[in-house]
C-alpha atoms as an extended CHARMM CRD file, in Angstrom:
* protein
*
       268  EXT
         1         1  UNK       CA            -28.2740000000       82.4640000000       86.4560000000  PROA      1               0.0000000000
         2         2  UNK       CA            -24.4370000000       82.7590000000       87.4280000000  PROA      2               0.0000000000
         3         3  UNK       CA            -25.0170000000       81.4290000000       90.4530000000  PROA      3               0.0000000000
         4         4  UNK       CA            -27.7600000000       78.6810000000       89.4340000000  PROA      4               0.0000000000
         5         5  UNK       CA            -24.4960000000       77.5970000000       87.2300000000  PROA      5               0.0000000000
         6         6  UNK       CA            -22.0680000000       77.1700000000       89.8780000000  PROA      6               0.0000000000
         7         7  UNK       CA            -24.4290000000       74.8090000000       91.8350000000  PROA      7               0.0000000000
         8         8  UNK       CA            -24.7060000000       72.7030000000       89.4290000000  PROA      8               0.0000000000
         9         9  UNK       CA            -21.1430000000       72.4550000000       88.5720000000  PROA      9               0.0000000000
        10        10  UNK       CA            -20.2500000000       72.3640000000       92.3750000000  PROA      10              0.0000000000
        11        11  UNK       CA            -23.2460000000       69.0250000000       92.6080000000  PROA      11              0.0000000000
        12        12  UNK       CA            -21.4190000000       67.1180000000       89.7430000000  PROA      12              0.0000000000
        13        13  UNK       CA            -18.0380000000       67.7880000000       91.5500000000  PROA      13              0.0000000000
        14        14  UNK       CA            -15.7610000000       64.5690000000       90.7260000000  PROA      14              0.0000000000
        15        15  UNK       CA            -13.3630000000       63.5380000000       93.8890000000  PROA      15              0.0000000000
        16        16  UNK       CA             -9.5470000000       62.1220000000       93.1480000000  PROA      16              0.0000000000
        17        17  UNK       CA             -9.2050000000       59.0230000000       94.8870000000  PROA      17              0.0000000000
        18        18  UNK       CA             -6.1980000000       56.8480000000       96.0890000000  PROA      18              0.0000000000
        19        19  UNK       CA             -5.0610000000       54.1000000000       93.9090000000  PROA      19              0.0000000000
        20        20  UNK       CA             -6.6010000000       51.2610000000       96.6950000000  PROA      20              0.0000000000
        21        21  UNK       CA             -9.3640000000       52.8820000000       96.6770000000  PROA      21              0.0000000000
        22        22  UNK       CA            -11.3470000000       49.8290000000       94.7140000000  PROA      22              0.0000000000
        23        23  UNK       CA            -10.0800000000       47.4860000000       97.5530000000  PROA      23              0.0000000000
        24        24  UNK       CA            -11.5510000000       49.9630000000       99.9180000000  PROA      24              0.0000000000
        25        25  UNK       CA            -15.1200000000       49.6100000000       98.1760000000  PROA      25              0.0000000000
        26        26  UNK       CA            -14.9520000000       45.9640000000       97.8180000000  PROA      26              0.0000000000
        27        27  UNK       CA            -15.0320000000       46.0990000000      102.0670000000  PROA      27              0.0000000000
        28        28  UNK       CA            -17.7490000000       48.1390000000      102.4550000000  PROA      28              0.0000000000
        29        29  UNK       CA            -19.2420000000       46.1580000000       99.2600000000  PROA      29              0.0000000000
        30        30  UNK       CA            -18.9820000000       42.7380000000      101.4530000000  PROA      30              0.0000000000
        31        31  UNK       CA            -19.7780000000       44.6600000000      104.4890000000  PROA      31              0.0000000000
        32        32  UNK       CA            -23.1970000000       45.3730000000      102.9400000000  PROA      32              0.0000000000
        33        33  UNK       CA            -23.5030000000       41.9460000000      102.0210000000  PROA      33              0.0000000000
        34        34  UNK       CA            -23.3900000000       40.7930000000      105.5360000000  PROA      34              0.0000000000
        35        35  UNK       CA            -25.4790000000       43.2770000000      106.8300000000  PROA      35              0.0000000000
        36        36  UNK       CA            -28.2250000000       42.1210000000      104.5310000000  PROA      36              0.0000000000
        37        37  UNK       CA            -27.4650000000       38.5230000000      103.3320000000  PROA      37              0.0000000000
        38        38  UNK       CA            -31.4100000000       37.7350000000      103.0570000000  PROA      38              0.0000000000
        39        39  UNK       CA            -31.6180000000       40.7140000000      100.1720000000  PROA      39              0.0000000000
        40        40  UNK       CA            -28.1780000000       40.6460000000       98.8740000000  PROA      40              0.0000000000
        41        41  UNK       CA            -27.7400000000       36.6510000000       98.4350000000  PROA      41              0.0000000000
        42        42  UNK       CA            -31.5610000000       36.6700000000       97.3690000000  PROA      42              0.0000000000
        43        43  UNK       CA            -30.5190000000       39.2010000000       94.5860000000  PROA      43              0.0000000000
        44        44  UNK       CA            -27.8330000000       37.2830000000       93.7550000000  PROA      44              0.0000000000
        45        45  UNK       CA            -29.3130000000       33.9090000000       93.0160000000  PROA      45              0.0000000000
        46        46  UNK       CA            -32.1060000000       35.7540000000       91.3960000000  PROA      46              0.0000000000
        47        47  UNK       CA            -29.4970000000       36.6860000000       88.7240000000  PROA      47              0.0000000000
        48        48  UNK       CA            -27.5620000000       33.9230000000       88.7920000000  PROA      48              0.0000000000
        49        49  UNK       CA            -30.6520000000       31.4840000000       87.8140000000  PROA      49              0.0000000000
        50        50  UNK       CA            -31.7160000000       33.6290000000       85.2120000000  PROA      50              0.0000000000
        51        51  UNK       CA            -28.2480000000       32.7020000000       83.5840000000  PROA      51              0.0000000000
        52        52  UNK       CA            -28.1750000000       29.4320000000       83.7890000000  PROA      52              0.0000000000
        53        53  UNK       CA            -31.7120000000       29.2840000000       82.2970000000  PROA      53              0.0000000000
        54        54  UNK       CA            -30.4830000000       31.2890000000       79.4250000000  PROA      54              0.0000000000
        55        55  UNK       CA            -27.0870000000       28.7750000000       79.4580000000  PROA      55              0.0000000000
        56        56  UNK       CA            -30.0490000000       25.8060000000       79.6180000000  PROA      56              0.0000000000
        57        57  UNK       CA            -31.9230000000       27.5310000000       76.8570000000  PROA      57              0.0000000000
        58        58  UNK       CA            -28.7130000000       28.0080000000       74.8520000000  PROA      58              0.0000000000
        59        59  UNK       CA            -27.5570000000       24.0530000000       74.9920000000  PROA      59              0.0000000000
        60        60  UNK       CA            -30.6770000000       22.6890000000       74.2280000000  PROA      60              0.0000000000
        61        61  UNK       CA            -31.3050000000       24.7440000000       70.9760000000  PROA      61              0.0000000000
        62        62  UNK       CA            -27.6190000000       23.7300000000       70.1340000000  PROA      62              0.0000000000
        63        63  UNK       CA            -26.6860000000       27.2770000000       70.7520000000  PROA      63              0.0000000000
        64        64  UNK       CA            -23.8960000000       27.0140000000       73.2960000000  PROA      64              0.0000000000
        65        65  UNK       CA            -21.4540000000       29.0470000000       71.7840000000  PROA      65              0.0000000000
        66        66  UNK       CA            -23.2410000000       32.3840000000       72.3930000000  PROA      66              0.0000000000
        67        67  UNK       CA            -22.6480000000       31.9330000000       76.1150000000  PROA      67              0.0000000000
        68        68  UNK       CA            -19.6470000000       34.0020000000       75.8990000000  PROA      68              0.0000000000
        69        69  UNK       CA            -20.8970000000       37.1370000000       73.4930000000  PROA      69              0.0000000000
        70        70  UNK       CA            -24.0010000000       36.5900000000       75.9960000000  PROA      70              0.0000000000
        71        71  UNK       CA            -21.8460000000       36.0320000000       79.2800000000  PROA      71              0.0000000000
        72        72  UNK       CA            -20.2390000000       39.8760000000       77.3970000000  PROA      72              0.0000000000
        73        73  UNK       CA            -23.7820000000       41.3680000000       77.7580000000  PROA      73              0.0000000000
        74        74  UNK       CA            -22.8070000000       41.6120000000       82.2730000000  PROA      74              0.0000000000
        75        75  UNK       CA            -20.3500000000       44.1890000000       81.5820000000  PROA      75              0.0000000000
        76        76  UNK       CA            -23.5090000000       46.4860000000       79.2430000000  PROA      76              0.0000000000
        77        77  UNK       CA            -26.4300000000       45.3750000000       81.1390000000  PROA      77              0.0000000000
        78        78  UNK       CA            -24.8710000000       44.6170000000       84.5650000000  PROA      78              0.0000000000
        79        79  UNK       CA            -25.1340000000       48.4330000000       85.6150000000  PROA      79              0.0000000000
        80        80  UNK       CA            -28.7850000000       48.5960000000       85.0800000000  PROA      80              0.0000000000
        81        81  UNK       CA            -29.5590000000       45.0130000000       86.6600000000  PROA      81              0.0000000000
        82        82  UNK       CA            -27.7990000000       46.0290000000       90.0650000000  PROA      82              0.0000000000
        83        83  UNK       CA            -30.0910000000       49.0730000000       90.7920000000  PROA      83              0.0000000000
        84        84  UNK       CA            -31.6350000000       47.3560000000       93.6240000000  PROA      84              0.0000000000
        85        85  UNK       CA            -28.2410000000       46.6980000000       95.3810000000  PROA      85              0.0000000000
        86        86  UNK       CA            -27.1900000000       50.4050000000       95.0600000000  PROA      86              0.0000000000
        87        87  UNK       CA            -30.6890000000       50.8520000000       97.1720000000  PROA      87              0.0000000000
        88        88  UNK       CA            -30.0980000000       48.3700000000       99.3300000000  PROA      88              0.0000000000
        89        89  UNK       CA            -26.2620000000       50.0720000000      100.0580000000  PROA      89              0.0000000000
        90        90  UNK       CA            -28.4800000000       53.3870000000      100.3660000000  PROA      90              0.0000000000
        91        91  UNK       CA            -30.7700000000       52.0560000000      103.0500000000  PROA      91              0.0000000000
        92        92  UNK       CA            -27.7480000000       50.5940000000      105.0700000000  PROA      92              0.0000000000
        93        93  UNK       CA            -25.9530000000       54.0910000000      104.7240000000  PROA      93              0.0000000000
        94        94  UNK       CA            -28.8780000000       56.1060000000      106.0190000000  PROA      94              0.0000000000
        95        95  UNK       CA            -30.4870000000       53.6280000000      108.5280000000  PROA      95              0.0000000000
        96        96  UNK       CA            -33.8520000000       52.5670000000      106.6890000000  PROA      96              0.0000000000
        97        97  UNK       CA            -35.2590000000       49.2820000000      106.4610000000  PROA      97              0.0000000000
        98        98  UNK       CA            -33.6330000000       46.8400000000      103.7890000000  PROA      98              0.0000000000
        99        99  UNK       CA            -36.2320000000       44.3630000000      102.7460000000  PROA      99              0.0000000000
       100       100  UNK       CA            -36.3540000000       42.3150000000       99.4400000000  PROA      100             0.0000000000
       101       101  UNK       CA            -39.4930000000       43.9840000000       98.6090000000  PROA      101             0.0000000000
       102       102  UNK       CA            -37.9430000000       47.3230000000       99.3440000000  PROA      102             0.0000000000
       103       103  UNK       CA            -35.9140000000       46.7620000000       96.6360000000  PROA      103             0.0000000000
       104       104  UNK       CA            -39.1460000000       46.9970000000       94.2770000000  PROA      104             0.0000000000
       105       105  UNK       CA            -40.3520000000       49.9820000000       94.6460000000  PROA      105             0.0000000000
       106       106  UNK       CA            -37.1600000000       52.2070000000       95.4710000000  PROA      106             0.0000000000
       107       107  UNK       CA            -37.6880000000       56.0870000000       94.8490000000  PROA      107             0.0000000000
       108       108  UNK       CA            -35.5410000000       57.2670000000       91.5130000000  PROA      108             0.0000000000
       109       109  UNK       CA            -35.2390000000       61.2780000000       91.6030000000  PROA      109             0.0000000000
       110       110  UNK       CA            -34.5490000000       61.3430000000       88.0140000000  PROA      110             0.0000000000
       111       111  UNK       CA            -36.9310000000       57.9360000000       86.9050000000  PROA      111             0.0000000000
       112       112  UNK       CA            -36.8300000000       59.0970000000       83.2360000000  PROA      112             0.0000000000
       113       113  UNK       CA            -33.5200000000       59.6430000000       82.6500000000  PROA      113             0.0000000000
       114       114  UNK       CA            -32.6420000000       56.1290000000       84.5850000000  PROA      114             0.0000000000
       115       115  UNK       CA            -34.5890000000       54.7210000000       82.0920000000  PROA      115             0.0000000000
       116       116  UNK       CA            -33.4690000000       56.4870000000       79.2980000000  PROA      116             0.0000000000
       117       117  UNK       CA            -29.4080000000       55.4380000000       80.4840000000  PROA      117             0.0000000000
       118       118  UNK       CA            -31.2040000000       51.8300000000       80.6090000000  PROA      118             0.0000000000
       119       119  UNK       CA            -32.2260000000       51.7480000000       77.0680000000  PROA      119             0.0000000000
       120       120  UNK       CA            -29.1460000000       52.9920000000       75.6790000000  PROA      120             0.0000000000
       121       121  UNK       CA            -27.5330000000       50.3090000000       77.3130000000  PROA      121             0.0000000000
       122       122  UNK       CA            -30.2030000000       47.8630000000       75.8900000000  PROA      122             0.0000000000
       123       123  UNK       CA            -29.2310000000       49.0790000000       72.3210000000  PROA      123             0.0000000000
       124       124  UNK       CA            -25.3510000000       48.7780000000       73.1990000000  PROA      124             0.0000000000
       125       125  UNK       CA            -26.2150000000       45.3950000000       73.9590000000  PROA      125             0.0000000000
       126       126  UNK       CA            -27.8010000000       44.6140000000       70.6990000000  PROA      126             0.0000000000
       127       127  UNK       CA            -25.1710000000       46.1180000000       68.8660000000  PROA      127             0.0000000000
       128       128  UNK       CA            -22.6210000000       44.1210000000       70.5790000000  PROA      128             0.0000000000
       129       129  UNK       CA            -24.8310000000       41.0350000000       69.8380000000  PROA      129             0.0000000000
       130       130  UNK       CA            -24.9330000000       41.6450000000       66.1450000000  PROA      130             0.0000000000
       131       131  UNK       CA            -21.2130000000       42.6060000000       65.8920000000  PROA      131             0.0000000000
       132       132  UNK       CA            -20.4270000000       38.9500000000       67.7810000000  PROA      132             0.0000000000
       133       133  UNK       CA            -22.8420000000       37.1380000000       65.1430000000  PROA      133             0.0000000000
       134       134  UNK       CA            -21.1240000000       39.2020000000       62.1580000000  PROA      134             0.0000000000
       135       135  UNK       CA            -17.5590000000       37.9320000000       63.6610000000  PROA      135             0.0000000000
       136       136  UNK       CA            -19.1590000000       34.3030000000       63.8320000000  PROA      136             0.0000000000
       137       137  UNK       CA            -20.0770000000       34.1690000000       59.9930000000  PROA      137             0.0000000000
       138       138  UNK       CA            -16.7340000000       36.5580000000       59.0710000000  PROA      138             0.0000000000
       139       139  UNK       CA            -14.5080000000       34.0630000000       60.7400000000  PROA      139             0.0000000000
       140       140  UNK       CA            -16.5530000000       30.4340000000       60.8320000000  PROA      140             0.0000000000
       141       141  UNK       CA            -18.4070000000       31.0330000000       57.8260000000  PROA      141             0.0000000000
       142       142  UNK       CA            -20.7350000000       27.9180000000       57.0310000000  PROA      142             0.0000000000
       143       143  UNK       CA            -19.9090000000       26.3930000000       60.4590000000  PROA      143             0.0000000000
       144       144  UNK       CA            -21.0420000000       29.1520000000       62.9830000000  PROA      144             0.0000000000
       145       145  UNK       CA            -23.5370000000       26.6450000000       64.4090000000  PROA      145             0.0000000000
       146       146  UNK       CA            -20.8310000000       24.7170000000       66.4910000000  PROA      146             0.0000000000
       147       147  UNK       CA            -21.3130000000       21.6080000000       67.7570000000  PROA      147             0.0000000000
       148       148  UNK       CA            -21.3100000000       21.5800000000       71.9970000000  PROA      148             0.0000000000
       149       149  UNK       CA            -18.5630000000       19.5120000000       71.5300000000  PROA      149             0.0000000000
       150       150  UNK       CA            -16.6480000000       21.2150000000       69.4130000000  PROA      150             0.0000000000
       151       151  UNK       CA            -16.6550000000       24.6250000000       71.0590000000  PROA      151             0.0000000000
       152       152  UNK       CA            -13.3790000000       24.3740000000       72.7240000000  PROA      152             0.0000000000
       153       153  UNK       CA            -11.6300000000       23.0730000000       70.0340000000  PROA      153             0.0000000000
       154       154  UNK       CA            -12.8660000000       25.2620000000       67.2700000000  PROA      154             0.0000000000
       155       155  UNK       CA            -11.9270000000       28.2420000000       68.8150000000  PROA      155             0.0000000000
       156       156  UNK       CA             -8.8590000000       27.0220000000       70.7200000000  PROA      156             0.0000000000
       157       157  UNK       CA             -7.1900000000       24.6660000000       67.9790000000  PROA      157             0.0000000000
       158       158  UNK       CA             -8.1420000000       26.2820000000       64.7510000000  PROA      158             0.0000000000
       159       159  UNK       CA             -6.4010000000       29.5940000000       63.1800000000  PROA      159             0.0000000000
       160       160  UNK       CA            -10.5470000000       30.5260000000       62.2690000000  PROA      160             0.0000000000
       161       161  UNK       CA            -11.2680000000       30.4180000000       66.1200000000  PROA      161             0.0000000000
       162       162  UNK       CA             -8.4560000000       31.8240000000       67.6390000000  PROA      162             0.0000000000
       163       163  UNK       CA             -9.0630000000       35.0180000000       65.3060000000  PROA      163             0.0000000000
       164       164  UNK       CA            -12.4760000000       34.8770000000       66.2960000000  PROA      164             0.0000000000
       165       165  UNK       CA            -10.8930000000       35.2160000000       70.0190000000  PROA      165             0.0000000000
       166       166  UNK       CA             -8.9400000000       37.7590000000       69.7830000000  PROA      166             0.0000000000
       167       167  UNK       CA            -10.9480000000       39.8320000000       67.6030000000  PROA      167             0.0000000000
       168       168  UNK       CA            -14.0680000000       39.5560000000       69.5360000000  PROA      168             0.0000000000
       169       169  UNK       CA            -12.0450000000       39.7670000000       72.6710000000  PROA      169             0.0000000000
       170       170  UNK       CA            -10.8870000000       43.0150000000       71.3110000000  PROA      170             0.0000000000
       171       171  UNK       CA            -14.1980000000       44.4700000000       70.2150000000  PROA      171             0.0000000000
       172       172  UNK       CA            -16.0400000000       43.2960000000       72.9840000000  PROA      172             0.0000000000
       173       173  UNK       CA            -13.0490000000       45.0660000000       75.2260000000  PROA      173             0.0000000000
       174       174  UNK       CA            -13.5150000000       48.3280000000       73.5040000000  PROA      174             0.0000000000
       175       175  UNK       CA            -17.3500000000       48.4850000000       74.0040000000  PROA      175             0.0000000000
       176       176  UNK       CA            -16.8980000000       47.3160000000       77.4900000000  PROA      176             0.0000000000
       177       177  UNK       CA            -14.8080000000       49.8420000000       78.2050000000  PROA      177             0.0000000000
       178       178  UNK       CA            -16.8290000000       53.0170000000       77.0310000000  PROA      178             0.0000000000
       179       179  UNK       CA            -19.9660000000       51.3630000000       78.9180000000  PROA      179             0.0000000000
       180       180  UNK       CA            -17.6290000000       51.4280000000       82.1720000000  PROA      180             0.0000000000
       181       181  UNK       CA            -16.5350000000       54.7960000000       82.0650000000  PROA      181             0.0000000000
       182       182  UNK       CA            -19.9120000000       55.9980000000       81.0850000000  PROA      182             0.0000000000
       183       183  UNK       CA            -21.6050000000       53.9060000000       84.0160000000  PROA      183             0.0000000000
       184       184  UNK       CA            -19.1760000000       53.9900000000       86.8020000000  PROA      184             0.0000000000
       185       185  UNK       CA            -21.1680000000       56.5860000000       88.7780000000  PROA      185             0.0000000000
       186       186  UNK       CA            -24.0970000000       57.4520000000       86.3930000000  PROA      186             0.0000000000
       187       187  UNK       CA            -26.8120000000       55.2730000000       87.5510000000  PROA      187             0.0000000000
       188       188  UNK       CA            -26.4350000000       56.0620000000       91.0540000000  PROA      188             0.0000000000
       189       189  UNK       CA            -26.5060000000       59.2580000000       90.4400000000  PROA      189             0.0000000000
       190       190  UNK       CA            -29.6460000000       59.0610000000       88.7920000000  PROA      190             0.0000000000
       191       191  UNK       CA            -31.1870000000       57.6180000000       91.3180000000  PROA      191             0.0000000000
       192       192  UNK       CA            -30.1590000000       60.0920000000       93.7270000000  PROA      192             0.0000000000
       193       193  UNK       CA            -30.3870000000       63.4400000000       92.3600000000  PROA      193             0.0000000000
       194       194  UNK       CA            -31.9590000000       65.2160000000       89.2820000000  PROA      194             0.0000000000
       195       195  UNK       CA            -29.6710000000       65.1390000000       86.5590000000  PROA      195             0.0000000000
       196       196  UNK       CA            -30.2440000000       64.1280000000       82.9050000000  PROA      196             0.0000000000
       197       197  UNK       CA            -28.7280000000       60.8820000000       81.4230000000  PROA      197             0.0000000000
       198       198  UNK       CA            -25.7840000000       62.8890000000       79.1290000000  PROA      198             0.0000000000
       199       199  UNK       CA            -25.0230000000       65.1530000000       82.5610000000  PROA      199             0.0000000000
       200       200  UNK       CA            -24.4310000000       61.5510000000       84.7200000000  PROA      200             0.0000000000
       201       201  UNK       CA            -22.6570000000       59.9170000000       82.1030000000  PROA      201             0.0000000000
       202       202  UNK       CA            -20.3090000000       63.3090000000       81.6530000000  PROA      202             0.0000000000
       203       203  UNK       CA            -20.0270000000       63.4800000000       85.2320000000  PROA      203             0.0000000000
       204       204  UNK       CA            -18.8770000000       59.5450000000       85.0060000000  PROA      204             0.0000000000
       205       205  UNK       CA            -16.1350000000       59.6680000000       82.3140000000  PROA      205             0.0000000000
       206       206  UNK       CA            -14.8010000000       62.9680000000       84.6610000000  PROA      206             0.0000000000
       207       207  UNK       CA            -14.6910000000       60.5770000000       87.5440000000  PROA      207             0.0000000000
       208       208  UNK       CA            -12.4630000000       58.1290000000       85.1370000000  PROA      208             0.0000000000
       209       209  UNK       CA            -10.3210000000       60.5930000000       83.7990000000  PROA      209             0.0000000000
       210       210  UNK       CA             -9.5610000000       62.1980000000       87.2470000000  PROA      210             0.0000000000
       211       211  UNK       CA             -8.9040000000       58.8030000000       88.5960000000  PROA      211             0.0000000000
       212       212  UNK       CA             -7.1830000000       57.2480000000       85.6780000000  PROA      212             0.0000000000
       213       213  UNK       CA             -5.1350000000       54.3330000000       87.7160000000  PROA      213             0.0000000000
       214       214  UNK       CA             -7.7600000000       53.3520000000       90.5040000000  PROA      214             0.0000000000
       215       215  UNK       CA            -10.5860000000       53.0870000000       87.7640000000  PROA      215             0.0000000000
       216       216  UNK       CA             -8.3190000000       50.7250000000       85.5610000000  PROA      216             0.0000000000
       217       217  UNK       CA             -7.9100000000       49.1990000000       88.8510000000  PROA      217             0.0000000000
       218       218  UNK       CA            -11.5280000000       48.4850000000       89.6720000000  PROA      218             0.0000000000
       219       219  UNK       CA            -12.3710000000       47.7410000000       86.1190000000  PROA      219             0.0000000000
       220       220  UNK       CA             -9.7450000000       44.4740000000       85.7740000000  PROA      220             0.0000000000
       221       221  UNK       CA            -11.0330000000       43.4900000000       89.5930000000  PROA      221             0.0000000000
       222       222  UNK       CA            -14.7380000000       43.4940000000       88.0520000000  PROA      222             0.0000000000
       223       223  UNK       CA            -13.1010000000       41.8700000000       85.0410000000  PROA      223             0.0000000000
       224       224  UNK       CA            -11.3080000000       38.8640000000       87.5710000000  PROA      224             0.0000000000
       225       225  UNK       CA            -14.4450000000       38.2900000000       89.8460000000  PROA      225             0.0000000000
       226       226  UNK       CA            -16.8900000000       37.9540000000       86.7010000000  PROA      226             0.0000000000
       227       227  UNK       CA            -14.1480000000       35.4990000000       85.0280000000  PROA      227             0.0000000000
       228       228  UNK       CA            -14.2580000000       33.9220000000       88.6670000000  PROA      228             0.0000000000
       229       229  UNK       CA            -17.9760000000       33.6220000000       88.2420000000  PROA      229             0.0000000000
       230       230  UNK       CA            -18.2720000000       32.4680000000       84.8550000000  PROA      230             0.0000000000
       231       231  UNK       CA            -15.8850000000       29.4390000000       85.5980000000  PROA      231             0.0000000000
       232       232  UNK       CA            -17.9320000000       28.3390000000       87.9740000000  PROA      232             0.0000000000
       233       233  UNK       CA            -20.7600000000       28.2020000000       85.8150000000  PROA      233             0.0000000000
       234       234  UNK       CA            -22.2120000000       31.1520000000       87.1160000000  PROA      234             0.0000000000
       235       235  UNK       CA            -22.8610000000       29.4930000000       90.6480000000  PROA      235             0.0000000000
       236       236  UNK       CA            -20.3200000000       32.5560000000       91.9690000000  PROA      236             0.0000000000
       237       237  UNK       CA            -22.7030000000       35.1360000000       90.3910000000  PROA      237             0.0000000000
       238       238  UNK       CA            -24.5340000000       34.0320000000       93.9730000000  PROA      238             0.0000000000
       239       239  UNK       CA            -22.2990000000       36.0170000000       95.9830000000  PROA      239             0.0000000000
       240       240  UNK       CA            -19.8990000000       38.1320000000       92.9530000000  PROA      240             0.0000000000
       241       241  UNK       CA            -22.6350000000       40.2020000000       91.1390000000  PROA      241             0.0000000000
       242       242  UNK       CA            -23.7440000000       41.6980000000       94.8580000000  PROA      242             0.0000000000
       243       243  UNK       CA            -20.5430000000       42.5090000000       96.0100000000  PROA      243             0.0000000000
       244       244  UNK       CA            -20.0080000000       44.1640000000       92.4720000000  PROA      244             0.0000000000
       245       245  UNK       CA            -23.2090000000       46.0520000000       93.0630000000  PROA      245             0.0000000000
       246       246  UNK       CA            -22.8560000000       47.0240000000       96.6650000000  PROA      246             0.0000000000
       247       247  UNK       CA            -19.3050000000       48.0730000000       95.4590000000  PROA      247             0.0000000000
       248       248  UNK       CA            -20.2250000000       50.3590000000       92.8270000000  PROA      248             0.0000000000
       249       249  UNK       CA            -22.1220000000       52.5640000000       95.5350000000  PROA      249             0.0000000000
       250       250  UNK       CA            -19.6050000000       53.1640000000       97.5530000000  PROA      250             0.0000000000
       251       251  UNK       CA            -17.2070000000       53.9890000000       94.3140000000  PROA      251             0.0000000000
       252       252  UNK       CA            -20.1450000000       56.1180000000       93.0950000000  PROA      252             0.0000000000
       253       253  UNK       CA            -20.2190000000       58.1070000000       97.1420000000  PROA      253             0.0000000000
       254       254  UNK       CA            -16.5470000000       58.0880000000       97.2400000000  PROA      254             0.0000000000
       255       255  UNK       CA            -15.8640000000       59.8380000000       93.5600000000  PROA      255             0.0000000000
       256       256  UNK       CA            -18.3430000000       61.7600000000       93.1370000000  PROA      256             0.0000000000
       257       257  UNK       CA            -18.4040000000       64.7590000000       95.8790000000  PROA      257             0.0000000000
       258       258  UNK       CA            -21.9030000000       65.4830000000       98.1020000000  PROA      258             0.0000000000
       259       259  UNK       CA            -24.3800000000       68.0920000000       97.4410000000  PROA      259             0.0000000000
       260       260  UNK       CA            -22.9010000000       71.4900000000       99.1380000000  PROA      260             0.0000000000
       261       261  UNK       CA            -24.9570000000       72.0330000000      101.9250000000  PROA      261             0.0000000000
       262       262  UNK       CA            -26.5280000000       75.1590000000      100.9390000000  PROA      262             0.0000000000
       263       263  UNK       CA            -27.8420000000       73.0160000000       98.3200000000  PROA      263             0.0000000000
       264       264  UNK       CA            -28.9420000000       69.9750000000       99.9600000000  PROA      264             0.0000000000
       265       265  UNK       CA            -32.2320000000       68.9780000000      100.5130000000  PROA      265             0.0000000000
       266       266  UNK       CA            -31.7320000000       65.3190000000      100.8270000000  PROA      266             0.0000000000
       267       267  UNK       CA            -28.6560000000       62.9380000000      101.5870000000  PROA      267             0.0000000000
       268       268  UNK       CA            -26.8790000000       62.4390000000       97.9690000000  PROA      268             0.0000000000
């Protein structure tokens, strides 16, 4: 039993990293991206048009201002969504083929608690959804459904709005945050090894913790590209949300040690 124990704390076995670390993932991030434009840019727009249908969707039912709360929903949901890039980073790593179709029917060694992780996020989601309407009636009262036109100003020019800002801003922050420590390693992990969900998400926040300035780091340079994206009406997403994804593997191979050899049955 002793030494059943050891391997499993010496599997989960968090690296330190440098501060530049982040930048360091970003290159290998892009460098996957070039590799396999066909499935990285594919995955890319695939994402990026189902937000702009959901921006469409929002306009025409006079909606608009849930684009941001909803535009929010990247930082809980975007972990989950960029599964297939982590595989695709996999492939590259270890030589396979990287198809789009690949991407489909990836092998999870822990396919239960991946989808556990992903409905926990689902419900994070919806919380954060129903906290951003509760802010909307708290601070706009009878006049949460904002005219298009009116968006900017309202929430720019009005004491009502602002609050709304910074409020949300600051909720939205805080739930961010404990989704990004929780994910920065967990769902990769999942896929690669057996673990349960509570064990990757530990093994995450240990990552964070050991790392306390490079993770900051990485999380405001996921925080500038998605901005990036977002004011370009999502048309960045194209080439941001990959490089993200790609990204994240590497950070996920670089902080989280490999499987002792004694141990290892398959590349981790």
């Amino acid at each position: 039993m002793a030494t059943a124990q050891i391997s499993t704390i010496e599997v989960h076995k968090v690296n330190k990293v440098p501060f530049d670390a982040p930048w360091k993932w970003l290159a290998a991030g892009s460098r996957d991206i070039m590799r396999a434009p066909q499935v990285s840019l594919a995955y890319g727009a695939v994402f990026t048009a189902i937000s702009l249908l959901i921006a469409f969707a929002l306009y025409v039912s006079g909606a608009l201002y849930l684009v941001l709360p909803l535009a929010g929903g990247f930082f809980l949901l975007g972990p989950m969504v960029a599964v297939g890039l982590y595989e695709t980073s996999r492939r590259l790593e270890e030589g396979e083929t990287v198809k789009f179709s690949d991407m489909l029917k990836f092998g999870v060694r822990s396919p239960g608690q991946l989808a556990f992780m992903g409905a926990f996020l689902l419900i994070i989601y919806f919380i954060w959804m129903d906290l951003a309407f509760l802010l909307f009636m708290l601070f706009l009262g009878p006049y949460t459904l904002v005219q298009v036109d009116t968006i900017i100003p309202t929430l720019l020019f009005t004491a009502n709005g602002l609050g709304l800002l910074i409020v949300g801003t600051l909720v939205g922050s805080v739930l961010a945050a404990l989704v990004f420590a929780a994910t920065a390693v967990s769902i990769p992990l999942l896929m690669r090894r057996k673990v349960d969900a509570v064990t990757a998400a530990v093994t995450s926040f240990q990552a964070v913790a050991l790392n306390p300035a490079p993770m900051f780091l990485w999380g405001v340079l996921i925080v500038g590209m998605m901005a990036v994206a977002f004011a370009t009406l999502f048309i960045g997403m194209i080439i941001i949300f990959p490089l993200i994804g790609h990204a994240t593997w590497h950070a996920y191979r670089s902080l989280v040690a490999p499987v002792p050899a004694k141990n290892k049955k398959s590349k981790s």
